[in-house]
TORTIMI-811597 format. One record per atom (N, C-alpha, C): residue in three letters; x, y, z. Coordinates in pm, whole numbers, padded with zeros to 5 digits, always signed. Layout:
! residues N
ALAXYZ...
This chain:
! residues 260
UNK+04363+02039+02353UNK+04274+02155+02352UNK+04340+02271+02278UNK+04475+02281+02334UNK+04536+02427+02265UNK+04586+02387+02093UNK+04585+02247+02038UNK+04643+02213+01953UNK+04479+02219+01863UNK+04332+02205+01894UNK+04228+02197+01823UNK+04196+02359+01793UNK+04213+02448+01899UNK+04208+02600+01903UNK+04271+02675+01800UNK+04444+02589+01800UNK+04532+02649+01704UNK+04448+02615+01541UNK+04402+02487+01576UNK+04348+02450+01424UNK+04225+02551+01355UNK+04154+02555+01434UNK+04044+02645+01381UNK+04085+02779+01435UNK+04184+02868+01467UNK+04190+02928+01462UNK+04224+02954+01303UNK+04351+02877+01229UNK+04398+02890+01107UNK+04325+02858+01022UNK+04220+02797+01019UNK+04057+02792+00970UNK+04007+02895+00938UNK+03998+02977+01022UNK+03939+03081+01050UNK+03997+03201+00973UNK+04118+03202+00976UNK+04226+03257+00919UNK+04232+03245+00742UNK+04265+03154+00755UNK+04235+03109+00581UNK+04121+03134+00503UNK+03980+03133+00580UNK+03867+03147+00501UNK+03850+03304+00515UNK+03961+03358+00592UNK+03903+03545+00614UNK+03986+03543+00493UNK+04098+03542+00460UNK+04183+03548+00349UNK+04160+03519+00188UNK+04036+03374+00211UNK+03972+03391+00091UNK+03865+03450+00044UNK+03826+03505+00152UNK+03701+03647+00158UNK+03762+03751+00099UNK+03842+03841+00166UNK+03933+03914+00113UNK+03968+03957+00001UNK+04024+03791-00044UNK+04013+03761-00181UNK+03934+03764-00267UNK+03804+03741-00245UNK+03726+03776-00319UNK+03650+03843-00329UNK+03664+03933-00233UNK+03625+04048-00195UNK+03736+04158-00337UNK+03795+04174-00317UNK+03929+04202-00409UNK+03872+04210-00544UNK+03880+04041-00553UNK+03858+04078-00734UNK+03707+04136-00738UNK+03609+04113-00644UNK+03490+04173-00731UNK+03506+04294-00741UNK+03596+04361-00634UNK+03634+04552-00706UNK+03691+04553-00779UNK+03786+04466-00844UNK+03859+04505-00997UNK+03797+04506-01040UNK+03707+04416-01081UNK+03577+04422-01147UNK+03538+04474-01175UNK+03491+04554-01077UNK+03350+04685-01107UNK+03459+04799-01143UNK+03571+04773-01153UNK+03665+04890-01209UNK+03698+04890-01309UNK+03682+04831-01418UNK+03714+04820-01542UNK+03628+04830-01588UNK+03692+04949-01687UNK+03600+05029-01786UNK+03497+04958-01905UNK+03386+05019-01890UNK+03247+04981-01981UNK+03286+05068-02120UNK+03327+04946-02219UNK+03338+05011-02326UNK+03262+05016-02429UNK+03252+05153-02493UNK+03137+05184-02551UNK+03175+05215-02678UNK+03056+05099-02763UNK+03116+05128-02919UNK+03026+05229-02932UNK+03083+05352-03039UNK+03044+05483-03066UNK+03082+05536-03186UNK+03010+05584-03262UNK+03039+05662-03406UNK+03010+05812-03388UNK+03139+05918-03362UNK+03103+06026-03325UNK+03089+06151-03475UNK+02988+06106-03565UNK+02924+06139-03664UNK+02788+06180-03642UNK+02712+06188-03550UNK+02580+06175-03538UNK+02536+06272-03466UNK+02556+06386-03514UNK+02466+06496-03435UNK+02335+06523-03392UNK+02278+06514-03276UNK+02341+06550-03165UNK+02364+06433-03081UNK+02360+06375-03130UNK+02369+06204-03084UNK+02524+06179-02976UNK+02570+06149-03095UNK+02780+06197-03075UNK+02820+06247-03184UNK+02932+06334-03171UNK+02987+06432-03269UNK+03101+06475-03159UNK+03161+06590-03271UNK+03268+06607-03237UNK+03282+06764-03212UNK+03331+06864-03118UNK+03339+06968-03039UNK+03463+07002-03035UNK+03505+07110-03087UNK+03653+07159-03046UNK+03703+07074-03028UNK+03731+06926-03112UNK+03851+06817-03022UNK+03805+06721-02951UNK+03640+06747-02928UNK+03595+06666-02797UNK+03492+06579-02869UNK+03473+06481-02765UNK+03386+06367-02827UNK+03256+06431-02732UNK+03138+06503-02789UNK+03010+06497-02725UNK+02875+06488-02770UNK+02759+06450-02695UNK+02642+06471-02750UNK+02567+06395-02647UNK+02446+06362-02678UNK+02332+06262-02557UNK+02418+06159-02574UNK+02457+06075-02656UNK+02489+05907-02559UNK+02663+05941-02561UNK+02709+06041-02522UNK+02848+06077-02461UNK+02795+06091-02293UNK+02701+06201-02311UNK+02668+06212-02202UNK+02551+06070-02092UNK+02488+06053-02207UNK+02464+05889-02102UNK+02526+05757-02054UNK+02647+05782-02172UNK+02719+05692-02159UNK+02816+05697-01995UNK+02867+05891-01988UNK+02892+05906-01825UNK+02750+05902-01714UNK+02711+05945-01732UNK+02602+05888-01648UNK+02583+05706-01591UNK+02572+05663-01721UNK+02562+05512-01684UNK+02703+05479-01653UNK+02802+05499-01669UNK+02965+05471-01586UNK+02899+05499-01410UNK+02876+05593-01417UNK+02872+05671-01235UNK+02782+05586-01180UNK+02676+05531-01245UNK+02559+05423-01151UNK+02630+05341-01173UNK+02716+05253-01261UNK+02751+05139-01253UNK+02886+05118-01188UNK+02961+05248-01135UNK+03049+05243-01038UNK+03152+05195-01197UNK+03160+05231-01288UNK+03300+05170-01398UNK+03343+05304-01482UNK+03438+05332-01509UNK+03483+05441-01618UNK+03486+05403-01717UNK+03445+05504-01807UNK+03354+05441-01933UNK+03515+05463-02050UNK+03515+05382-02131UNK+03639+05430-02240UNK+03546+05391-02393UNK+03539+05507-02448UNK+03492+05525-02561UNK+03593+05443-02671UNK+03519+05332-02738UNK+03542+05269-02856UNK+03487+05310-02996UNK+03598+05400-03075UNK+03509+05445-03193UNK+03516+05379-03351UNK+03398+05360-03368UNK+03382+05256-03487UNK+03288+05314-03595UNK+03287+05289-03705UNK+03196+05241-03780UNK+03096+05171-03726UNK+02956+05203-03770UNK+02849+05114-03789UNK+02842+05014-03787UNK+02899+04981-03900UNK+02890+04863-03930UNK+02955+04764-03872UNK+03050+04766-03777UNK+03144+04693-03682UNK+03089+04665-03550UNK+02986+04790-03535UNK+02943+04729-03423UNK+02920+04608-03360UNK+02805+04526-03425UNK+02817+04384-03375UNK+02895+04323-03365UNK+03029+04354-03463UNK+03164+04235-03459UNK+03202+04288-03348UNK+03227+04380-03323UNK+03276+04462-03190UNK+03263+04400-03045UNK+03107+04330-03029UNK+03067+04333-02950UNK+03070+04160-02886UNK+03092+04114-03048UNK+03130+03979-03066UNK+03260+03899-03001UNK+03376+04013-03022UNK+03521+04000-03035UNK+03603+04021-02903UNK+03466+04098-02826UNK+03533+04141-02691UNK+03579+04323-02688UNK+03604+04392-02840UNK+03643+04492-02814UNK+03537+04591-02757UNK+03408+04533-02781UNK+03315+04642-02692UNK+03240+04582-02585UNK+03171+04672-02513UNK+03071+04556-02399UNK+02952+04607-02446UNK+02899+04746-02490UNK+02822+04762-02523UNK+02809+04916-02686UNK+02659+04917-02707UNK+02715+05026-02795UNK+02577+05118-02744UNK+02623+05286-02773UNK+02542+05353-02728UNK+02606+05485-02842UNK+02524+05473-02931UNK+02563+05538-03049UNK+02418+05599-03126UNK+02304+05596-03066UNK+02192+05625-03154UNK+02135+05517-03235UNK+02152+05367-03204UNK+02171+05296-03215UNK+01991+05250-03210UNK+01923+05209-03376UNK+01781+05187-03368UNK+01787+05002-03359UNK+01604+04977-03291UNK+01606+04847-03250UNK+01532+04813-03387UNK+01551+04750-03478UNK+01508+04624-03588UNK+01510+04455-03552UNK+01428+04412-03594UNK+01396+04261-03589UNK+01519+04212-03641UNK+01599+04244-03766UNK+01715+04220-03783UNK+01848+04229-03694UNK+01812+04297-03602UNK+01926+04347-03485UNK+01920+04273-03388UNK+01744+04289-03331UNK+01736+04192-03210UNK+01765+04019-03224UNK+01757+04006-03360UNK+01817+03870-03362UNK+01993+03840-03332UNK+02074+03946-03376UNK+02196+03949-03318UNK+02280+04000-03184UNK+02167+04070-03137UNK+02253+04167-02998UNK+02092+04150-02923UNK+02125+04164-02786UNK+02035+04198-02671UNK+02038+04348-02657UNK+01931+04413-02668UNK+01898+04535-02650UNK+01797+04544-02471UNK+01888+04659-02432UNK+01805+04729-02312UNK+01706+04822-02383UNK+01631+04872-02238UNK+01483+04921-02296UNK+01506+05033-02330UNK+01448+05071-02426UNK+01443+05192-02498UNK+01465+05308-02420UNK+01575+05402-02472UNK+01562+05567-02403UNK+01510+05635-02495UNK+01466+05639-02631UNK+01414+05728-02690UNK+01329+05692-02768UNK+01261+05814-02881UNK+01187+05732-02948UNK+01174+05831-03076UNK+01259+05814-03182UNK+01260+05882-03326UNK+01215+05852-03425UNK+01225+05895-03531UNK+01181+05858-03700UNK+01252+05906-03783UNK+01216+05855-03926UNK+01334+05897-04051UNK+01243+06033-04060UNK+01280+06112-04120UNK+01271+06239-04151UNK+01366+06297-04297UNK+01307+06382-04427UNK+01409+06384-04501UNK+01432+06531-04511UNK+01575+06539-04542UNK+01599+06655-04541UNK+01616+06737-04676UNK+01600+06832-04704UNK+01593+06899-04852UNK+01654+07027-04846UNK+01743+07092-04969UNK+01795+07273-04957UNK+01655+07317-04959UNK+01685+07435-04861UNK+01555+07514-04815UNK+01482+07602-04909UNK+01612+07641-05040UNK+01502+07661-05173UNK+01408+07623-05230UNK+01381+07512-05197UNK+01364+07374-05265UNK+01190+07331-05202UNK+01176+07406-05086UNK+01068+07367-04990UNK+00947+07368-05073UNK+00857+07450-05182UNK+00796+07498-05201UNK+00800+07326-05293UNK+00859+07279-05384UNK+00845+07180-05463UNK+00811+07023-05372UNK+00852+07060-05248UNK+00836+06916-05176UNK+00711+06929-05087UNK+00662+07055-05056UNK+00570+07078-04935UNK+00430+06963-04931UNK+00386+06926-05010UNK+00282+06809-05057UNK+00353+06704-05000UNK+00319+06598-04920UNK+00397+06485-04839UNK+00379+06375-04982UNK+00300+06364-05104UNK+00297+06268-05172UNK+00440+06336-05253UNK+00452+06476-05285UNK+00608+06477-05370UNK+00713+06375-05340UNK+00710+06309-05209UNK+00841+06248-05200UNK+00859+06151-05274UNK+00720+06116-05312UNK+00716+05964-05363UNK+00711+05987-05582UNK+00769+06043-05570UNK+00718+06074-05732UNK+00872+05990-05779UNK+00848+05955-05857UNK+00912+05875-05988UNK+01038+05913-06001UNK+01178+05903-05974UNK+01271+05944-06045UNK+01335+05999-05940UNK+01311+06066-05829UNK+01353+06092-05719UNK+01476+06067-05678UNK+01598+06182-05673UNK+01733+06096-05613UNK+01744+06137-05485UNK+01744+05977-05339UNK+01680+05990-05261UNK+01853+05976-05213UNK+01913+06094-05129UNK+02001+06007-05073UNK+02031+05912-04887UNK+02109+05844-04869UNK+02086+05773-04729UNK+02227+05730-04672UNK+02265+05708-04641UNK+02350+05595-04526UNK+02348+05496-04527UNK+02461+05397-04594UNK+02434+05237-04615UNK+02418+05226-04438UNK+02370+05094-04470UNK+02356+05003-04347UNK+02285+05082-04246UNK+02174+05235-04248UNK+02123+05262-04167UNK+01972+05241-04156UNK+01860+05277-04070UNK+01751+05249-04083UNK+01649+05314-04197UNK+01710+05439-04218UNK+01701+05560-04338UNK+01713+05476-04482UNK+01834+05437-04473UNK+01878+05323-04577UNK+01803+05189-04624UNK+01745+05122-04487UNK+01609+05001-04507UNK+01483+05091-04593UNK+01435+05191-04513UNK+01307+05257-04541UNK+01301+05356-04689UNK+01429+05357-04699UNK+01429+05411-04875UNK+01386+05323-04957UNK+01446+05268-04901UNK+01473+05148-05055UNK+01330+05067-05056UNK+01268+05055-04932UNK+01152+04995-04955UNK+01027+05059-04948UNK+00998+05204-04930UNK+00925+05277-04938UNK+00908+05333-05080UNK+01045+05393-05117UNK+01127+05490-05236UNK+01106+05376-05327UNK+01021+05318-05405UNK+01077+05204-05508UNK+01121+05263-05691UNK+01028+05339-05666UNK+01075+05434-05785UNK+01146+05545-05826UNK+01275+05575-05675UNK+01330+05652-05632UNK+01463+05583-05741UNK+01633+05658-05725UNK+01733+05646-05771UNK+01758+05679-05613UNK+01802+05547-05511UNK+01860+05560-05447UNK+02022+05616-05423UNK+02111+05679-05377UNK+02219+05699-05346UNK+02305+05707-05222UNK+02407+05614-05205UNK+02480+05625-05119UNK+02563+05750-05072UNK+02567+05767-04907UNK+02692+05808-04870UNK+02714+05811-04744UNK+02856+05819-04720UNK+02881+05741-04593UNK+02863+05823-04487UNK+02802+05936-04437UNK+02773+05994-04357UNK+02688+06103-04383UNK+02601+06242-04314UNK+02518+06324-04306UNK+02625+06432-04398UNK+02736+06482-04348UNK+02794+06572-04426UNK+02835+06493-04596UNK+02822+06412-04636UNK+02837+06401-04745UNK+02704+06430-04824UNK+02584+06369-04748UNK+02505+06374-04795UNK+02440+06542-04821UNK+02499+06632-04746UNK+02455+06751-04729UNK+02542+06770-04850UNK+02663+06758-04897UNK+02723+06832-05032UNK+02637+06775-05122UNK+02635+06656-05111UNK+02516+06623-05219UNK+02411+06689-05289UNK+02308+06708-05161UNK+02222+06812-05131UNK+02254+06950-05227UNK+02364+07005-05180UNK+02380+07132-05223UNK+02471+07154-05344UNK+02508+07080-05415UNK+02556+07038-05504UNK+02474+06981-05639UNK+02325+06970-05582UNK+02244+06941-05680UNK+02251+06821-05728UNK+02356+06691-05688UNK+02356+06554-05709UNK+02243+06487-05665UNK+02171+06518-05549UNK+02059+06431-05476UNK+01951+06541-05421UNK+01846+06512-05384UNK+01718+06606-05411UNK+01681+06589-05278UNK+01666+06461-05202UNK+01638+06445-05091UNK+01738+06339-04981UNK+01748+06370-04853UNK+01862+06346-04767UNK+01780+06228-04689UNK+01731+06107-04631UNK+01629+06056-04553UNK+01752+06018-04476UNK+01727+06043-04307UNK+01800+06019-04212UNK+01694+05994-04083UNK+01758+05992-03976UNK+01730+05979-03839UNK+01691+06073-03737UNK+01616+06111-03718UNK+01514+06268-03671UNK+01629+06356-03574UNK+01700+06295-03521UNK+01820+06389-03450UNK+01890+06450-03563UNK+01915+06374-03702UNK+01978+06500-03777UNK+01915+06633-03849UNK+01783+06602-03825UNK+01681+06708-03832UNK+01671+06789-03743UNK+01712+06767-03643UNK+01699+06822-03515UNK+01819+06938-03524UNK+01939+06870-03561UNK+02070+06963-03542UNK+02063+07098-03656UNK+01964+07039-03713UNK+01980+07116-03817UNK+01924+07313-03734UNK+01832+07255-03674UNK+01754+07376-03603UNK+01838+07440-03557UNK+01942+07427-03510UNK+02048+07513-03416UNK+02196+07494-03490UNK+02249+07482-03618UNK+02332+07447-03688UNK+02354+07594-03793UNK+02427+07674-03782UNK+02434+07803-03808UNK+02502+07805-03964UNK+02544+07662-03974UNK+02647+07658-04101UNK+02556+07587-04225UNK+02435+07524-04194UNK+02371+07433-04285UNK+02232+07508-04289UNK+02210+07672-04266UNK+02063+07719-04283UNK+02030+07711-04395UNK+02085+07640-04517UNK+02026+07664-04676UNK+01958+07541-04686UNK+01997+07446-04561UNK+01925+07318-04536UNK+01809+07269-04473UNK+01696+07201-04498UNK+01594+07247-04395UNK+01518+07050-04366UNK+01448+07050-04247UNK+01349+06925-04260UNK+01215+06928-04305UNK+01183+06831-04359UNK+01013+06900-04355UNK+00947+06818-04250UNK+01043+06805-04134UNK+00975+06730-03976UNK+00819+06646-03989UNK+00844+06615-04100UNK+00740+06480-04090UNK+00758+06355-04095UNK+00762+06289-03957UNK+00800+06153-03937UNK+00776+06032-03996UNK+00859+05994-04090UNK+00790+05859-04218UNK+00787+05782-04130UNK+00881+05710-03966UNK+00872+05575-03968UNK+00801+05635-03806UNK+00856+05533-03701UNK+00866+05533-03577UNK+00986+05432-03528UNK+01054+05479-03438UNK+01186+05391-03395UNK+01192+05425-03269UNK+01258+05324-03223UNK+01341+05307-03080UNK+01462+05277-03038UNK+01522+05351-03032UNK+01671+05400-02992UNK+01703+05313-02848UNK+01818+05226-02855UNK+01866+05171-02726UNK+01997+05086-02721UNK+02033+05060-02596UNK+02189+05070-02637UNK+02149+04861-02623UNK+02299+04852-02640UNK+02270+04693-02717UNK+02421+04612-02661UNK+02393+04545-02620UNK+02496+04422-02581UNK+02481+04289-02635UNK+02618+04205-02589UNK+02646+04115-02705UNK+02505+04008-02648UNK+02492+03969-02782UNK+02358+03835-02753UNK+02367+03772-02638UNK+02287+03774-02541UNK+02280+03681-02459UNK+02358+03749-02292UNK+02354+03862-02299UNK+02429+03915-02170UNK+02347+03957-02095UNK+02307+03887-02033UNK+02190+03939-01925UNK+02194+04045-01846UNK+02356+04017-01779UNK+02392+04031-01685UNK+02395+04213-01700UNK+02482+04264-01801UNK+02516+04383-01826UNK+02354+04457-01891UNK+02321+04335-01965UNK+02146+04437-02032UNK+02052+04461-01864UNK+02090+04359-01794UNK+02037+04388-01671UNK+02075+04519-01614UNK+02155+04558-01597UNK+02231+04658-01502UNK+02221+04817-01578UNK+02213+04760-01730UNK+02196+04900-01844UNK+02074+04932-01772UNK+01941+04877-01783UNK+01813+04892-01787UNK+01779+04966-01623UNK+01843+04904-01515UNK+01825+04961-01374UNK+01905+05076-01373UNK+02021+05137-01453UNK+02059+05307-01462UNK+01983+05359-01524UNK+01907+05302-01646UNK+01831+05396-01737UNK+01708+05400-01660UNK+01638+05296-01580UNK+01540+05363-01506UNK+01576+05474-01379UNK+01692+05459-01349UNK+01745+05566-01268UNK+01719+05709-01328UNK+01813+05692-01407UNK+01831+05838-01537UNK+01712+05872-01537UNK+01574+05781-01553UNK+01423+05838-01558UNK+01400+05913-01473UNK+01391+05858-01345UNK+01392+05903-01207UNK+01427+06026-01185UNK+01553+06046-01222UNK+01615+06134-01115UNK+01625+06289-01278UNK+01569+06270-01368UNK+01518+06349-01453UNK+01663+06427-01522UNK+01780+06286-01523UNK+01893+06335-01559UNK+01874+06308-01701UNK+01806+06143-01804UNK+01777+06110-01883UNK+01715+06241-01985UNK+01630+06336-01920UNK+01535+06441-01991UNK+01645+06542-02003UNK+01688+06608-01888UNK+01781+06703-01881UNK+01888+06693-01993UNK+01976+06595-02028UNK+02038+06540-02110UNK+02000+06553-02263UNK+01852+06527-02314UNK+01797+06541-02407UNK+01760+06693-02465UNK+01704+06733-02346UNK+01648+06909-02352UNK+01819+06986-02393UNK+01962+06940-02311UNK+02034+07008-02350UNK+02056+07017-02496UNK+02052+06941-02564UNK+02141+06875-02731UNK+02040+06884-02818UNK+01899+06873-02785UNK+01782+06926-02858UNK+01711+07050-02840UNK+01715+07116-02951UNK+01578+07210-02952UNK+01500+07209-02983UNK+01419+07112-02987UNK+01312+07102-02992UNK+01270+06964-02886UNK+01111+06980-02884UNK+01034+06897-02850UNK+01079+06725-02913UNK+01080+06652-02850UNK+01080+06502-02875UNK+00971+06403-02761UNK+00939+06299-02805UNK+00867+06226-02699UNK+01008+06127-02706UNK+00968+06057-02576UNK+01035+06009-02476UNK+00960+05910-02426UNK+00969+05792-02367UNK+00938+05670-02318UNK+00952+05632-02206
């Protein structure tokens, strides 16, 4: 009797121990940081502050750390790395302003949309009176400039056919451009139209806030991760909820945007 007692007592013992245990690792788990591929070029998107990395998906990116119980460690990349990024293990997800294309969704799993933008082009504000007609953009000869590998960059080239497309690798290049008289028109992503409104250093710069495309902005994990596109999608309906998602937006924008 006392020798069957002893047995399941250490039964008993052993299986609390492998509870424990696994009790254990699932908190390491949820403790290791959600890393976020990010290009802090993108005003007001992410950019850069006295030193600091901020903007809306800085700030959603902490937000979604705090619901998902993980500290977030910012991975900063190029664009264009993203997917390898996400491929390789160095990211888990990306939350960079990041638009959804049929070309994309074939490589990464995207959660549901937090926003909802368009290309928009930007022009020196001298300049307004020659573009104000929405057919000027399309005239013959046009040097249109863009952002390889961005959505600005698809919609030039196939809208613009009689344009002189031009590269450059970010918004401030494209703005010397601009003002430099190399390129005539800037086509980007409606948040850099946006910055422009409250941007004290680029007033010779202006949008003519008419939306060529429609897009949807959302953050994106590696193909096939359920698990994490799952868990993105139940904070971002949180963020809806609890009207931190809007708050977030209203700070970094001035203006009006729709929302989803």
């Amino acid at each position: 009797m006392a020798l069957s007692f002893s047995l399941r007592l250490n039964t008993l013992l052993r299986s609390f121990g492998l509870l424990l245990l696994c009790l254990s690792g699932a908190g390491s788990l949820a403790a290791e940081p959600l890393r976020v591929a990010m290009s802090p070029d993108y005003k007001p998107l992410a950019f850069m502050l006295d030193g600091k990395r901020v903007g809306i998906e800085v700030d959603n990116a902490k937000e979604v750390g705090k619901y998902l119980g993980r500290p977030i460690e910012i991975v900063v990349l190029k664009q264009s790395d993203y997917i390898a990024a996400l491929n390789d293990g160095r990211a888990d997800v990306i939350m960079s302003g990041y638009s959804v294309t049929p070309e994309r969704e074939a490589q990464v799993s995207f959660a549901d949309s937090f926003m909802q933008i368009g290309q928009m082009a930007i022009i020196v504000a001298d300049k307004a009176a020659r573009y104000a007609h929405p057919r000027a953009l399309y005239q013959p000869g046009v040097r249109i400039a863009v952002e390889p590998g961005t959505t600005g960059d698809a919609f030039a080239r196939d809208a613009f056919q009689q344009a002189q497309i031009l590269n450059y690798p970010d918004p401030s290049y494209a703005f010397a451009a601009l003002r430099a008289g190399a390129a005539d028109i800037f086509i980007h992503d409606a948040p850099t139209s946006w910055a422009l409104a409250s941007s004290r250093e680029d007033q010779d710069l202006m949008s003519l806030y008419r939306p060529l495309t429609s897009e949807n902005l959302a953050w994106a994990v590696r193909k096939g991760n359920t698990v994490l596109q799952g868990q993105l999608n139940a904070a971002l309906e949180h963020l809806r909820a609890n009207g931190r998602l809007r708050a977030i937006q209203n700070y970094w924008i001035p203006l009006t945007v729709q929302v989803r």
